[in-house]
C-alpha positions in Angstrom: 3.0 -93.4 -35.7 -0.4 -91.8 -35.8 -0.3 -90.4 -39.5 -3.3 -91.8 -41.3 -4.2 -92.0 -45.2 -7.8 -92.1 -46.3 -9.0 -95.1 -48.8 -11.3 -94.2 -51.4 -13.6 -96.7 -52.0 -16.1 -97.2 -54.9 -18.8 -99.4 -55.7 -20.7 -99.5 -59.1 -24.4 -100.0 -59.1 -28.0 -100.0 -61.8 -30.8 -99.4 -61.1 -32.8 -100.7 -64.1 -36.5 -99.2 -62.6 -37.3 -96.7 -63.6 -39.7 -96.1 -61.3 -38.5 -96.2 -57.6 -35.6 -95.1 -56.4 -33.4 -97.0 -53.6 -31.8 -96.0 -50.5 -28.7 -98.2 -49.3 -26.3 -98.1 -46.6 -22.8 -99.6 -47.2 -20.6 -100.5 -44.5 -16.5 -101.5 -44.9 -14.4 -102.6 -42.2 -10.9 -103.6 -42.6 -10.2 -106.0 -40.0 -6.0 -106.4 -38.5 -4.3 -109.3 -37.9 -5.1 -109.6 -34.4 -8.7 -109.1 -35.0 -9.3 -105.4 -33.7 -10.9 -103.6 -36.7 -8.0 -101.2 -38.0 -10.5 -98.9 -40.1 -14.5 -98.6 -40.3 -16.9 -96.2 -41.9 -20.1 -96.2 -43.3 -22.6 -94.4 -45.8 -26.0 -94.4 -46.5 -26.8 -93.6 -50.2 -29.3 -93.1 -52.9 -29.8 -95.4 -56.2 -31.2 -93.1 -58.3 -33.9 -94.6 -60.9 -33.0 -95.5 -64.1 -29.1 -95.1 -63.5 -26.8 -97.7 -65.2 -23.6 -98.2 -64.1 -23.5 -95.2 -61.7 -21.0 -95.1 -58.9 -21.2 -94.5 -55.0 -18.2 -93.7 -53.2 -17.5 -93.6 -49.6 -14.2 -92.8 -47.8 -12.3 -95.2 -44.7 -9.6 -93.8 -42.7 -6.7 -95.7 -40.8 -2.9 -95.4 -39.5 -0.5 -95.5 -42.4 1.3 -98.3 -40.6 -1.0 -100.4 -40.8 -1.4 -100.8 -44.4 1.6 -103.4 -45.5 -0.5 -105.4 -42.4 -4.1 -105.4 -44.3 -4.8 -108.3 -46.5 -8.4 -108.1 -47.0 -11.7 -105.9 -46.1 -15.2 -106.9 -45.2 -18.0 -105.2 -46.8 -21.7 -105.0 -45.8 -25.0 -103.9 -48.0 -28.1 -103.6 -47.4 -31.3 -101.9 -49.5 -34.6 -100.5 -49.0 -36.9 -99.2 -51.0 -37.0 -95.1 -50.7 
């Protein structure tokens, strides 16, 4: 009952200045069926100047069990300037 499995999830980003780099911070939660959140994490990242199609990936642990329960995941973004 309490063995969990960690979720590797990764999002694709460009950064087409070439002058500033950005700072973000992603957050996923994967709500259950009952509404309690199951799984959260969140990261804080870098988009590095001038990248194109460079990748950020951040990890979100939950119970095993709970997977076959799951049918979506919420996903928040937000961006600064560095």
């Amino acid at each position: 009952l309490n063995d969990t499995h960690t979720m590797v999830v990764e999002f694709t980003y460009s950064n087409r200045d070439d002058s500033h780099d950005y700072k973000c911070k992603y957050v996923v939660t994967i709500p259950g069926p009952d509404g309690k959140n199951l799984g959260e994490n969140d990261r804080t990242a870098t988009l590095d100047k001038g990248k194109i199609e460079d990748t950020n990936k951040m990890f979100v642990k939950m119970k095993t069990r709970h997977y076959k329960t799951v049918k979506t995941f919420k996903i928040s973004f937000d961006i600064w300037k560095k």
